[in-house]
C-alpha positions as CSV (number, residue, x, y, z in Angstrom):
1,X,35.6,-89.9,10.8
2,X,33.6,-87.5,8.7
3,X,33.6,-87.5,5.2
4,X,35.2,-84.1,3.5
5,X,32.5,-82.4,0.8
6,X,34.4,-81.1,-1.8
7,X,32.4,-78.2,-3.9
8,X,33.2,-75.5,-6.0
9,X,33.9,-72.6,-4.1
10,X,31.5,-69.5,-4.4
11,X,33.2,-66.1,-5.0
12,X,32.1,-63.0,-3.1
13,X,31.8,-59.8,-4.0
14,X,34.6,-57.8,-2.3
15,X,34.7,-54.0,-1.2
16,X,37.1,-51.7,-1.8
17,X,40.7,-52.3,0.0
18,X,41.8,-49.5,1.4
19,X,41.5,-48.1,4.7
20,X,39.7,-44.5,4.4
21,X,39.6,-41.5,6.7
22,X,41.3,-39.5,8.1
23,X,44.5,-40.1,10.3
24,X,42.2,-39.3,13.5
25,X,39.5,-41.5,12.7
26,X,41.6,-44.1,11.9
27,X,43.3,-43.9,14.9
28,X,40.4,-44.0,17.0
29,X,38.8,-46.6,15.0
30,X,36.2,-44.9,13.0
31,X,36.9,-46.3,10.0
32,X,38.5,-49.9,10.4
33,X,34.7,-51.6,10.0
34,X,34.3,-49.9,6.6
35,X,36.7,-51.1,4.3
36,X,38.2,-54.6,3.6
37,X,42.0,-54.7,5.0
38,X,43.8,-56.2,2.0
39,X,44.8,-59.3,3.3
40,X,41.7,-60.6,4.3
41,X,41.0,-62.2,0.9
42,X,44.0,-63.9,1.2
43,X,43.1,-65.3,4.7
44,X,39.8,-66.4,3.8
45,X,41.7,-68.4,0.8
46,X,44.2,-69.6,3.4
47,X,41.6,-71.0,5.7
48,X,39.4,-73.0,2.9
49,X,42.5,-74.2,1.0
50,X,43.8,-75.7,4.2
51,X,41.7,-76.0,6.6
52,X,39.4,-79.3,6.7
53,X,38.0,-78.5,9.5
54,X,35.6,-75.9,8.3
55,X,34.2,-78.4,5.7
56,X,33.1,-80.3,8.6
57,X,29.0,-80.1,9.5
58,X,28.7,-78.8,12.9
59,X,31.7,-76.7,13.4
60,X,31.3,-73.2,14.8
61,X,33.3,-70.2,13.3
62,X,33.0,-66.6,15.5
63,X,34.6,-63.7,13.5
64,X,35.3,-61.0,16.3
65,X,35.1,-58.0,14.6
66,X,34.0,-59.1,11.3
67,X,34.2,-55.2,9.5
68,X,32.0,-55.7,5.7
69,X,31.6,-58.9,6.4
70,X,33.6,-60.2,3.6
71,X,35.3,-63.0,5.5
72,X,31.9,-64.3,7.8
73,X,30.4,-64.1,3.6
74,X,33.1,-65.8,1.8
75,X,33.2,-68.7,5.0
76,X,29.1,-69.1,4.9
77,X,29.0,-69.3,1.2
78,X,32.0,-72.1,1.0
79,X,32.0,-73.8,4.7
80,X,29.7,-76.5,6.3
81,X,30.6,-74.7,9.1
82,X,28.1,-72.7,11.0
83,X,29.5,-68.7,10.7
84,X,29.1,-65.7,12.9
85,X,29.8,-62.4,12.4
86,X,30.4,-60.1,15.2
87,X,30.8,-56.3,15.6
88,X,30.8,-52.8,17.3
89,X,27.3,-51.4,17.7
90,X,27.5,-48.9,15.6
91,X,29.0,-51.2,13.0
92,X,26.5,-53.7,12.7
93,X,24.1,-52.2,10.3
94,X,26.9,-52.1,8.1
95,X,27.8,-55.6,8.9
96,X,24.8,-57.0,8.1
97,X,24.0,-55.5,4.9
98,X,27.3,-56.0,3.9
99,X,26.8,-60.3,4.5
100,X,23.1,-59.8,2.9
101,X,25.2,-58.4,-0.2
102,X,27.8,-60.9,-0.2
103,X,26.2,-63.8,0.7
104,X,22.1,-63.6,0.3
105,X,20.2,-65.8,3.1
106,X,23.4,-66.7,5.1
């Protein structure tokens, strides 16, 4: 069995929570990659409070659509896991400099 590393957990920086754009856009997903949907702070606390699992070295985490990156951030920053972050083409610009803001060098 693998021991458990217990650490402080880093805080990220988190975007605004609200969905923008119009009704249109949001419908035809325009707009769902920029912005942070309000409960994802609350999963990402949900996963590292309870889940020991993703303290463990060598497990993998794939975030399909990971939006600002908040959540692939908060788990690199806090996780022995290995993180990635996945998006839309013309969402990964975003996605990237939104991880390289949260979390430098993850």
């Amino acid at each position: 069995m693998t021991a458990l590393i217990a650490r402080p957990r880093v805080q990220v920086p988190r975007p605004a929570c609200t969905i923008g754009g119009s009704l249109a856009d949001r419908q035809a997903g325009l707009t769902t990659h920029t912005s942070l949907w309000p409960a994802s702070p609350l999963f990402c606390d949900w996963l590292l409070d309870s889940k020991p699992l993703l303290q463990t070295p060598g497990t993998r985490v794939v975030e399909l659509g990971s939006g600002t990156g908040h959540m692939a951030a908060t788990l690199a920053r806090n996780c022995e896991a290995t993180v990635v972050a996945t998006e839309i083409p013309r969402a990964l610009e975003g996605l990237r400099a939104g991880v390289e803001r949260m979390a430098p060098g993850a």
